[in-house]
C-alpha positions in Angstrom: 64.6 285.7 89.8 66.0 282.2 89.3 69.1 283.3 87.4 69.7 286.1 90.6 69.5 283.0 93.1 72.0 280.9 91.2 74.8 283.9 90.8 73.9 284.5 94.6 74.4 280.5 95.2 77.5 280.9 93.3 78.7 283.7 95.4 78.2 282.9 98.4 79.7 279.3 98.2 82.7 281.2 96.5 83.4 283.1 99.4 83.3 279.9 101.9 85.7 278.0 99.9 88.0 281.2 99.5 87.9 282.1 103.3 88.7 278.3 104.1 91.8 278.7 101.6 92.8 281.3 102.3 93.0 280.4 106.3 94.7 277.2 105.3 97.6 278.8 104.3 100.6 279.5 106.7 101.1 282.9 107.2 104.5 282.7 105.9 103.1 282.3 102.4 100.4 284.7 102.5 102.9 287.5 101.1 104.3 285.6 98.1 100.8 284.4 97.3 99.5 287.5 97.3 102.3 289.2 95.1 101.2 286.0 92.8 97.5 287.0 92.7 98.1 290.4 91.4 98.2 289.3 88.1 94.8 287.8 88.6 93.6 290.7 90.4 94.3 292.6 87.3 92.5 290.2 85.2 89.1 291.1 87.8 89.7 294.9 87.7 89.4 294.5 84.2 86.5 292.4 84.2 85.1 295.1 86.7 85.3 297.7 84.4 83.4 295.6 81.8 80.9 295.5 84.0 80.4 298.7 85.1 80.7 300.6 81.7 77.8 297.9 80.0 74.9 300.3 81.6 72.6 297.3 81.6 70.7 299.3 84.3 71.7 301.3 87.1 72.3 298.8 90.0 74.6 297.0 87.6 76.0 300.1 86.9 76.6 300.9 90.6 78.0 297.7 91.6 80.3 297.6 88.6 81.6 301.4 90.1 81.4 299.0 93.6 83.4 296.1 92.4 86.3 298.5 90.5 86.6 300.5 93.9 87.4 297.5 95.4 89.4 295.4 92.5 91.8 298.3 92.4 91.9 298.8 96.6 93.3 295.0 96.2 95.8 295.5 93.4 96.8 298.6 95.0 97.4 296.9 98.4 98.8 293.6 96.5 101.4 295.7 95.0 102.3 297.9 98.0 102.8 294.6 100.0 105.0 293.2 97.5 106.8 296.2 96.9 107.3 295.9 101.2 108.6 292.4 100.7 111.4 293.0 98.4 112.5 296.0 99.6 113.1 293.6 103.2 115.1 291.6 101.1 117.5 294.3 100.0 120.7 295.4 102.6 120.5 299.1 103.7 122.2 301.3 102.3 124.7 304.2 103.1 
């Protein structure tokens, strides 16, 4: 129970400091930043799938399925906003 109280510590002030970055930042670098964190979102949906195919027990199991739902909704969206951002950049063509 201790060890569940210190991840949950961990989490939870993990997610104050990120939403306090994260609305630090001027909205005309959240695009470039995110295109940037792709890589590292990469780096979590494969940690994610770590997790979830360990079957240490089932709620593991489950929020591994959970957290690799969601690690690839954010690469996913990452790239598609990228992808957005350049293609703004480039003229139209006829």
């Amino acid at each position: 129970m201790e060890a569940f109280v210190a991840v949950m510590t961990i989490f939870v002030l993990a997610l104050f400091v990120g939403f306090e970055l994260i609305n630090k930042v001027p909205p005309l670098l959240h695009t470039p930043l995110m295109s940037g964190a792709n890589a590292i979102s990469g780096i979590t949906l494969v940690g994610t799938l770590v997790t979830a195919g360990a079957q240490l027990t089932l709620l593991t199991t489950i929020l591994g399925f959970v957290a690799v739902a969601m690690a690839t909704a954010n690469v996913v969206g990452g790239f598609l906003v990228t992808h957005r951002m350049v293609s703004m950049f480039h003229g139209r063509r006829n």
